[in-house]
N, C-alpha and C positions, 0 to 999 in steps of 0.2 A: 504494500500500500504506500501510495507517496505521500508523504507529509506535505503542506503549502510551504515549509520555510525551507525544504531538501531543493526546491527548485530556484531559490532565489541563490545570486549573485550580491546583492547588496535589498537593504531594506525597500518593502513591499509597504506602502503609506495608503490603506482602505479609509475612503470617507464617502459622507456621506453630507449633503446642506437642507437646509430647510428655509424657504424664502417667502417672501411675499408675494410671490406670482409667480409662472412660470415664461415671464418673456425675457429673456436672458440681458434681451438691449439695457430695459429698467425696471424689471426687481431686482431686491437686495436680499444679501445672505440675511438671517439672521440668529442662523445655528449651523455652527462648523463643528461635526464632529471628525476625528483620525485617530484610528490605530496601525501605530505601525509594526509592522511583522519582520522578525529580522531574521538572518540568515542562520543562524545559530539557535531556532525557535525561542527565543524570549519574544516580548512585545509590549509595548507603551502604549497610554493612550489619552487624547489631549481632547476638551471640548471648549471652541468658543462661542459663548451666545454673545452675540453685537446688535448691537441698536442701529436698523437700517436708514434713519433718519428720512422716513416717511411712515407714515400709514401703514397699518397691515390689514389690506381687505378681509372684512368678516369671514367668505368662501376659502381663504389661506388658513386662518385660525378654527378653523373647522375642521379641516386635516391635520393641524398641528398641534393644536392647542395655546399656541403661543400669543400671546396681546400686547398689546400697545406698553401697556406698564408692566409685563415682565421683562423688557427691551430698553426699559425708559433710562436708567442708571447705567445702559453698559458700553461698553468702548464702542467708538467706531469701524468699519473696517480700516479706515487707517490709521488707525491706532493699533489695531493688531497685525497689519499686512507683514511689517516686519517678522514677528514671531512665527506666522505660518510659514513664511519662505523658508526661515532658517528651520524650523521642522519638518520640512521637504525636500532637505537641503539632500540630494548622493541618492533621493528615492524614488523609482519608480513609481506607480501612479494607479489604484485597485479601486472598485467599488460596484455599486449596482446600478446601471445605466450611466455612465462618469461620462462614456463618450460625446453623447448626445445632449446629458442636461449637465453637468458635477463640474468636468471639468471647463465647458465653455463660459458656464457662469462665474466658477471664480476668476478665470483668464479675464475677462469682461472687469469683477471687481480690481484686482489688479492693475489693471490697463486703466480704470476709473480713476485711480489714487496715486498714480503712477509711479508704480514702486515693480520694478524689474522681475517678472518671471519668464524663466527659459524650458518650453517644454522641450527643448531640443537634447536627446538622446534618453530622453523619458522613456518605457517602456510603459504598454496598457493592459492589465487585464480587469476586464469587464466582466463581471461574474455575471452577470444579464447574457450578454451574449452568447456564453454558453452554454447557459441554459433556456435563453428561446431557441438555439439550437438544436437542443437534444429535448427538452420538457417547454414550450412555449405556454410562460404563465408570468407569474409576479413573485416578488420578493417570500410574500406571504405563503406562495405554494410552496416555493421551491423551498422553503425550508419544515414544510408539513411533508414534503415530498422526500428529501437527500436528509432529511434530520429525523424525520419524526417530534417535531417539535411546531407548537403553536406561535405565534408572534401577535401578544396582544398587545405589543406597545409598538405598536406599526406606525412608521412616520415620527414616531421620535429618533433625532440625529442618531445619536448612540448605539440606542435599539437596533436600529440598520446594519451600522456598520459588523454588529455584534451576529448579525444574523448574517451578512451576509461573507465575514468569518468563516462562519460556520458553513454556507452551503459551500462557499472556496475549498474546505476542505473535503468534504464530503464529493465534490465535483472529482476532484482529483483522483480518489479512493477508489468510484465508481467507474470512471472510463478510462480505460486501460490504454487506448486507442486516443487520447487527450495527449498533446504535448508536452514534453517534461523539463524545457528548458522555457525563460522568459522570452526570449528574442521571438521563437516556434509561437507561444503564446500570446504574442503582441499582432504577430500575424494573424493567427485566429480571429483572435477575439476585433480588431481592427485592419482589415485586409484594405488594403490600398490598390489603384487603379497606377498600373507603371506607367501610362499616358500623361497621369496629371501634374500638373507644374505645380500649385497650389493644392492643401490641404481640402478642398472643398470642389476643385475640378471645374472651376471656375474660367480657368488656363488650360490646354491641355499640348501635349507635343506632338505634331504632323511632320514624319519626318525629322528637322532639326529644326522647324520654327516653330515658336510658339503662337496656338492662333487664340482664337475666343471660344469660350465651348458651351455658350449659353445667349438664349435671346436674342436680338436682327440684325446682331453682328457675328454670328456666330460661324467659326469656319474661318475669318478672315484673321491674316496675318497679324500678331502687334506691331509689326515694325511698320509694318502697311497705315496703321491707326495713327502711329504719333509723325507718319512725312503727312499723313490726308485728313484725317480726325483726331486729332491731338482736345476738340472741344467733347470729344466721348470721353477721351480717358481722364478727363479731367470731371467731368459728369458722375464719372466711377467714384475719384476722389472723394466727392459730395457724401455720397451717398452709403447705404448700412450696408458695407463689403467689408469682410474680415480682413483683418489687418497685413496678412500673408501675400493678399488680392492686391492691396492698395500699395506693399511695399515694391512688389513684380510692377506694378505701373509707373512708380515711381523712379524708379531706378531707367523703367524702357525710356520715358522722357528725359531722361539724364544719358542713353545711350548705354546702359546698363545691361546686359540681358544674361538670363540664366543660361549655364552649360546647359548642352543637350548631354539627357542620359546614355553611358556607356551602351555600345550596342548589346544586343543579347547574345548570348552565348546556346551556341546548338546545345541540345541534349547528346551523352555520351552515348 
């Protein structure tokens, strides 16, 4: 049976947030929980509740429980951005759906307060993922499902990450046929399109140029854009493109442009 901490190379950081909405542009955290799993199976665990410094709509504190004045006394996130980074500091990146909601929202809070994080050479494992791959349900099944165990503090930060600890390991134990190193499992759980220039495929590569791969410019060269429509990519800059999008644009208007990827290599 594989242990979760036999496969790590350096610490494994499972969290989990709890916010005021789920539109990642402008909700705020306002429960950061992390445990981190270390290679040598010990583990820590750190919770911050912050004060989002708006509102929390009634329909949020309905799935949370959380209100206006249990938030009212507590740090900001920039007041805490420092301390998560450094507790993030050499660690890979786990949780239950992280990809799509956990960790754009924090990237989002960060980028807000503008205090320096690099997911660059991050590793992901998603414990969602491989479990709507193999069992397509929710936090709550999968661990009635791989535990045998209820979760009735569902949607507290904590609770989560504690649960979904748990079906991480249980995942592991169960599929023989699961990857046993992080790199294997970063691919799994977050499989990438070798086409794409940016994170979000936005950009993609034709050949060696990079063209556009979304909406009525889609198909046409960048370099093409910034000698003829230099007023599009400027259009881009405006507008809600993640920040990977905007830096590829930036850079082509400055004559910048990204290597094209190494060719591929036949099969032996």
């Amino acid at each position: 049976m594989t242990e979760l901490h036999h496969i790590l190379t350096r610490p494994l950081a499972i969290f989990d947030i709890e916010s005021t909405g789920l539109n990642k542009k402008v909700d705020r955290i306002i429960d950061l929980a992390i445990v981190r799993v270390h290679p040598d199976g010990s583990q820590d665990e750190q919770t911050y509740r912050v004060n989002p410094e708006q509102p929390i709509p009634p329909d949020s504190t309905a799935v949370h429980g959380i209100r206006d004045e249990d938030v009212a006394d507590a740090p900001t996130f920039r007041q805490v951005a420092p301390d998560v980074v450094a507790l993030l500091e050499g660690c890979d990146l786990s949780g239950f759906n992280v990809l799509r909601y956990d960790i754009p929202l924090l990237l989002e809070e960060f980028n807000r307060v503008g205090v320096p994080f690099s997911m660059e050479g991050r590793r992901i494992l998603d414990a969602q993922r491989i479990f709507h791959r193999k069992e397509p349900r929710d936090l709550t099944a999968a661990l009635r499902y791989y535990c045998g165990k209820d979760h009735p503090d569902a949607h507290g930060a904590m609770a989560d990450v504690v649960a979904t600890v748990d079906v991480l390991r249980a995942q592991l134990a169960r599929y023989e046929d699961l990857p046993q190193e992080m790199d294997e499992l970063d691919a799994y759980c977050n499989p990438k399109d070798p086409t794409w220039v940016d994170e979000s495929g936005k950009f993609k590569w034709q050949a060696d140029e990079v063209v556009v791969n979304f909406g009525q410019k889609q198909g046409l060269k960048l370099r093409q854009l910034v000698l003829n429509e230099p007023g599009y990519l400027e259009w881009i800059l405006k507008k809600d493109f993640p920040d990977d999008v905007k830096d590829i644009v930036r850079n082509a208007m400055n004559n910048r442009y990204p290597d094209p990827p190494p060719p591929a290599q036949p099969d032996e």
